[in-house]
C-alpha positions in Angstrom: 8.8 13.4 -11.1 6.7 9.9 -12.1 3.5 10.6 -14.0 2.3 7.7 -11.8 1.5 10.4 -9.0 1.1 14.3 -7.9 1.9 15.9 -4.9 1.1 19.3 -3.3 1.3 20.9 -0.2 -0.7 23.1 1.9 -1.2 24.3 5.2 1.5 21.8 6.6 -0.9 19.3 4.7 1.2 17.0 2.0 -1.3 14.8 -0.5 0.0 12.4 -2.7 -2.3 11.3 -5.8 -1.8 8.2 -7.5 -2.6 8.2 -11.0 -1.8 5.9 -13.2 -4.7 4.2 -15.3 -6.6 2.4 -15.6 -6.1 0.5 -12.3 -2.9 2.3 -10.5 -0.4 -0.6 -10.7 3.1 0.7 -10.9 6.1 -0.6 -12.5 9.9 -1.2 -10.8 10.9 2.0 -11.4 7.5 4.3 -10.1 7.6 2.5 -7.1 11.0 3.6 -6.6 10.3 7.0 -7.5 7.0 6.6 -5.1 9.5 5.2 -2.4 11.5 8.5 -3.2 8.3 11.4 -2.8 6.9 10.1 0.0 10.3 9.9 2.2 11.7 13.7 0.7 7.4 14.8 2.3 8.6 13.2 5.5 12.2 15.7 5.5 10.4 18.7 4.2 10.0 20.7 7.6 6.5 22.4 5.5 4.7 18.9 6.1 3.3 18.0 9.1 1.2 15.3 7.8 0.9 13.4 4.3 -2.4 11.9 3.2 -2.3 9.3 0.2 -5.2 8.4 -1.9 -5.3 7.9 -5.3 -7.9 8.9 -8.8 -9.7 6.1 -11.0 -11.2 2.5 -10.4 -9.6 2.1 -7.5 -6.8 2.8 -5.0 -3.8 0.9 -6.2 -3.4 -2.5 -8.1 0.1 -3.1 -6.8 3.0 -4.0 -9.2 2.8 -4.1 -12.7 2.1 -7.7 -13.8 2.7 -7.3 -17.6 6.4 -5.6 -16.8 7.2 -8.9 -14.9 5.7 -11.2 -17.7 7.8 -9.3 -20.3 10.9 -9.1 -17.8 11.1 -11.6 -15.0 14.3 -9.9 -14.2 13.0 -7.6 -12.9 11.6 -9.2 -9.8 14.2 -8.2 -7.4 13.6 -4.1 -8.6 10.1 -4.5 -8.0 10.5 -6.4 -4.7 13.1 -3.3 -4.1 10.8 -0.8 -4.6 8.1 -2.1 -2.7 10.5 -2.4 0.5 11.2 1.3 -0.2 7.7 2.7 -0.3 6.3 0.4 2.2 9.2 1.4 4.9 9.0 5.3 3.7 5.2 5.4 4.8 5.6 3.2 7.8 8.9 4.8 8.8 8.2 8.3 7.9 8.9 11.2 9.9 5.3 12.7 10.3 1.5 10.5 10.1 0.9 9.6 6.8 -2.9 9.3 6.4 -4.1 6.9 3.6 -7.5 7.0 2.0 -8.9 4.3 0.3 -11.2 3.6 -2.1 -12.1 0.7 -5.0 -9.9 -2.1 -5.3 -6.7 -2.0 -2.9 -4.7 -4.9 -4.1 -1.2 -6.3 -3.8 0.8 -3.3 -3.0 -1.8 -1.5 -1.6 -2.4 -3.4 0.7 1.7 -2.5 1.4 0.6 0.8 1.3 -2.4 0.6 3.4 -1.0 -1.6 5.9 1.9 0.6 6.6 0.2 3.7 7.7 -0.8 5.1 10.7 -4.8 5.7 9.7 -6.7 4.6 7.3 -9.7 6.2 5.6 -12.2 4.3 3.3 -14.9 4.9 0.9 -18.1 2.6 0.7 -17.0 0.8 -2.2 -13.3 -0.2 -0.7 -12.2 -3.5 -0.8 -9.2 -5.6 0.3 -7.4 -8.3 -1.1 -4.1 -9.9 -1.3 -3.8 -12.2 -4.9 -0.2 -13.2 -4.6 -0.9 -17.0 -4.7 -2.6 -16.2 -7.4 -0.4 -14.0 -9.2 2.7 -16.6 -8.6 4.1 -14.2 -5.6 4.7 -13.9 -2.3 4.8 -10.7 0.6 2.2 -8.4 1.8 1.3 -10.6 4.8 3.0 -8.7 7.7 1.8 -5.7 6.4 -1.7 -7.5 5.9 -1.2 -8.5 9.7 -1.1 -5.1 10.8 -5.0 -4.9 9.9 -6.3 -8.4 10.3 -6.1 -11.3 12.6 -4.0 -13.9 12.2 -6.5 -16.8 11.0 -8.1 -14.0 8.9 -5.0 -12.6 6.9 -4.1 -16.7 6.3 -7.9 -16.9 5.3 -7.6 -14.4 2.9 -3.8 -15.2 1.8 -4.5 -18.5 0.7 -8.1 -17.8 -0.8 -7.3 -14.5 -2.7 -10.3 -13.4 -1.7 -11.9 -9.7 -1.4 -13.3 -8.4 1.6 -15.5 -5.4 1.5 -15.0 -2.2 3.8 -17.8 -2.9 5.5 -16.8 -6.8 6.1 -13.0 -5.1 7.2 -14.8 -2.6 9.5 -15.3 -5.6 12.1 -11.9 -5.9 12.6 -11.5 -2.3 14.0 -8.3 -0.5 11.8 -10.6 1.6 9.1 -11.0 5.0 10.8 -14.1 5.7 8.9 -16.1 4.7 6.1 -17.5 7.3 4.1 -19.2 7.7 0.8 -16.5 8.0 -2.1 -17.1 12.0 -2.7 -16.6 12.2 0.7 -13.5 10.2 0.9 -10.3 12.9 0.1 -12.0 15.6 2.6 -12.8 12.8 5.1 -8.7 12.2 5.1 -8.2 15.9 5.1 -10.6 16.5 8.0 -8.3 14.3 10.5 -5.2 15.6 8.7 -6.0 18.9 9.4 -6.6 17.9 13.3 -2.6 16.6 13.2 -1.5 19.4 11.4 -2.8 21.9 13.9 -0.5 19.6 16.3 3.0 21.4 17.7 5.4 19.6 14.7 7.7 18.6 17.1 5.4 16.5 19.3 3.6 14.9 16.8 7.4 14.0 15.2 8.6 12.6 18.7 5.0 10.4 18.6 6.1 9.0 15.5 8.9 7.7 16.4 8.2 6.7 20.0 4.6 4.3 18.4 6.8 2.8 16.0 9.2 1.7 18.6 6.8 0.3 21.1 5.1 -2.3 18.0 5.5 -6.0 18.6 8.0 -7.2 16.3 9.9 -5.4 13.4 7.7 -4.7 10.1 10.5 -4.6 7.2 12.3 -7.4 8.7 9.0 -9.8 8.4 8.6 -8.2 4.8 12.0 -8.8 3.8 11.4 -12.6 5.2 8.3 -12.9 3.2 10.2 -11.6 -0.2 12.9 -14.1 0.1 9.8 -16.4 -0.8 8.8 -14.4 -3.5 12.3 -14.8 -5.3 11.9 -18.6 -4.8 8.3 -18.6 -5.9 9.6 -17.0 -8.7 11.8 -19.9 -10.0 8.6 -22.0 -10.4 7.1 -22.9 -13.8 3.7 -22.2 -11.9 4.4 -19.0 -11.5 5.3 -18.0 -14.8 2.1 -19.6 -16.0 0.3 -17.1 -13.7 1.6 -14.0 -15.0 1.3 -15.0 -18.8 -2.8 -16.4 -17.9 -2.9 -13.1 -16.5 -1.4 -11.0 -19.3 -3.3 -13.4 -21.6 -7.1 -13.2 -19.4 -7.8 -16.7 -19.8 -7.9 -19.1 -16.9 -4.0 -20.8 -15.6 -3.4 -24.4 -15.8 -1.2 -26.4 -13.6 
């Protein structure tokens, strides 16, 4: 199993933990592996519910930006592996339940944005960098908590908004203080795991069939951007101003 996250399970309850300092950005191949975990949760008949959340500054960072610098490549593995954990949380078998805290960033926002409820602490906040990181994708999955004219807003500006800015917009469950946070997501998890298996399995399926429009499909449009964003001496100087912390110049 990845070092980048633990799993346990209890009282039909699965909880995945990101962990991967210092700010939870994964490379091409723990996405994969994340992709992986969360779909095998989904098959176990012991889970009847998966929460997410994750330990350090913040929720998740998204993809690793120096792997990308060192091995452009690599873009297509890391688009791949996004694609995979994405669709494993929004296509999973049971609720998966994802609690937020910090900085939730680039892939999760994927993450987030895929779920079926989200929990988040005081200090969350949201924000999708890709212009600025030379990139493209999130924004379907951004869609699925914003507005139209916001997630454009906050796709073309790169900016941060706050949990408490986001709670306006009605898809944050609750927003609790961050040591409340993990039994905040095991409170409602608990409510769904008392739930006959079955049922709750059959809801699943039958609210992801009823959404407007297709999910992955509008992701996979949106990465098709990203591999031609990719071919761009602009975003190349991104990622090495990024690896390099000064400011890019175009």
């Amino acid at each position: 199993m990845s070092q980048a996250f633990q799993t346990s399970i209890e009282g039909g309850i699965a909880e995945l933990v990101i962990n991967k300092p210092p700010v939870n950005a994964l490379d091409s191949s723990e996405w994969y592996a994340l992709a992986h975990r969360i779909e095998e949760l989904g098959h176990d008949p012991e889970v009847r519910v998966i929460v997410i959340r994750a330990e350090g500054r913040g929720f998740c960072a998204g993809v690793d930006i120096k792997e990308l610098d060192a091995h452009p490549e690599r873009i297509v593995a890391v688009n791949g592996g996004n694609y995979a954990t994405f669709k494993a949380v929004h296509r999973n078998a049971v609720p998966v339940i994802v609690a937020v805290h910090g900085f939730v960033l680039g892939g999760g926002i994927g993450i987030t944005g895929a779920a079926d409820i989200v929990v988040a602490s005081e200090c969350a906040t949201f924000a999708l960098p890709e212009v600025d990181r030379g990139a493209m994708g999130g924004g379907a999955h951004l869609q699925r908590l914003f507005p139209v004219q916001k997630v454009r807003y906050l796709f073309f500006t790169g900016e941060k908004i706050t949990a408490q800015e986001a709670d306006r917009y009605g898809f944050i469950e609750r927003i609790v203080p961050k040591a409340e946070l993990r039994e905040a997501a095991l409170e409602i998890a608990r409510k769904i795991a008392a739930k006959s298996p079955s049922m709750i399995r059959i809801a699943k399926e039958a609210l992801n069939g009823i959404e407007d429009g297709n999910l992955e499909d509008k992701y996979r449009w949106e990465q098709g951007f990203t591999l031609q964003a990719y071919t761009s001496p602009d975003s190349a100087e991104t990622r090495r101003a990024f690896v390099e912390k000064r400011e890019v110049k175009f």
